[in-house]
Structure formats: C-alpha cells, structure tokens
C-alpha positions as CSV (number, residue, x, y, z in Angstrom):
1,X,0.0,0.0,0.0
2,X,1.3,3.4,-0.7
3,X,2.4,6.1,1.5
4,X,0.8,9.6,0.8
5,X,2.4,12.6,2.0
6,X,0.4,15.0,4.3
7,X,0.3,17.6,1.4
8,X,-0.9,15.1,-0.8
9,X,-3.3,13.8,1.6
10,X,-4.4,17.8,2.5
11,X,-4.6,18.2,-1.2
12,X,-7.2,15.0,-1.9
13,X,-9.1,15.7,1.3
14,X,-9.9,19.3,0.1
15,X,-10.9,17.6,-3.2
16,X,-13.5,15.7,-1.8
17,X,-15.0,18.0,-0.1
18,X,-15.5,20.5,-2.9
19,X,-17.5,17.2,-4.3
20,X,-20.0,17.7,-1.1
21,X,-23.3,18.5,-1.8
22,X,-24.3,20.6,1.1
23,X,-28.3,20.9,1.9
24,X,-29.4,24.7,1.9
25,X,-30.8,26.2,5.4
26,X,-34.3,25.4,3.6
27,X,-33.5,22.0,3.7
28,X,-31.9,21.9,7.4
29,X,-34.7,23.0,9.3
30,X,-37.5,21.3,7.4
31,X,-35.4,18.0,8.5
32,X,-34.7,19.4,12.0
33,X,-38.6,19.6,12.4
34,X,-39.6,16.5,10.3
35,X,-37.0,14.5,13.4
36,X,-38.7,16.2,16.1
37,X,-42.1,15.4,15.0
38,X,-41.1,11.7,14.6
39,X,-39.7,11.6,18.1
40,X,-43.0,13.6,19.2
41,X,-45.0,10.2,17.9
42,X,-42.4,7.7,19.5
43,X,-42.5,9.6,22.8
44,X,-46.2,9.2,22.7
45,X,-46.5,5.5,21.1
46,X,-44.1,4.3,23.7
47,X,-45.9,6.1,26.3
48,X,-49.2,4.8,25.3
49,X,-47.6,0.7,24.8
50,X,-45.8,1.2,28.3
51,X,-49.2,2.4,29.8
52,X,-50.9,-1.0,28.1
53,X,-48.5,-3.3,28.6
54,X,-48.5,-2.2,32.5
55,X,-52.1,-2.4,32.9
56,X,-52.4,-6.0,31.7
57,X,-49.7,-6.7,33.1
58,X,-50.9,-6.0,36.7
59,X,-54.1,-7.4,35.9
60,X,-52.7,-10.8,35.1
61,X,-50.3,-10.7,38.0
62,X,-53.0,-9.6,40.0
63,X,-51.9,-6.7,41.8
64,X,-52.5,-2.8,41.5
65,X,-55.1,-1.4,39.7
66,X,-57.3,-0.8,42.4
C-alpha cells in the first residue's frame, strides 16, 4: 500500500470535499422539524404501549389497579 504525503493527503481531502453537496438552510430546518415530530409520535406510542403493557400486566399478576 502506498504512503501519501500530508500535502498530498491535504490536497485530496480538500478535493473531496468540494465534491459535497451541502443541503441549503431550507432543507436543514424542514429536517430538523420532520425528526422532532417523529420523536413527538415515539415519545407518545411508547408512552401509550408502556401504559398497556402495565395495565395487563398487573391485571394478570394480579396486583394494582385498584
């Protein structure tokens, strides 16, 4: 395998990254929101499966509830 030399390896890392496609601000915050509303429905499908799974889970151990 061959060595590069820092320069060279400077040289091809600034390369690449010129070949980035960077998203816009546009594009940053409608993904920003689009995550939090997904984690919005988690937080509350988790919440509501927990709460379920609990209650039938006491009811066939056969304590709480009351």
């Amino acid at each position: 395998m061959a060595k590069t030399n820092p320069l060279e390896f400077i040289q091809q890392v600034r390369s690449e990254t010129a070949k980035v496609t960077w998203p816009t601000r546009r594009e940053t915050i409608i993904t920003t929101v689009m995550v939090f509303i997904m984690v919005a429905f988690a937080m509350v499908f988790f919440f509501l499966a927990d709460t379920a799974l609990s209650y039938i889970v006491s009811l066939v151990l056969g304590f709480g509830g009351n």
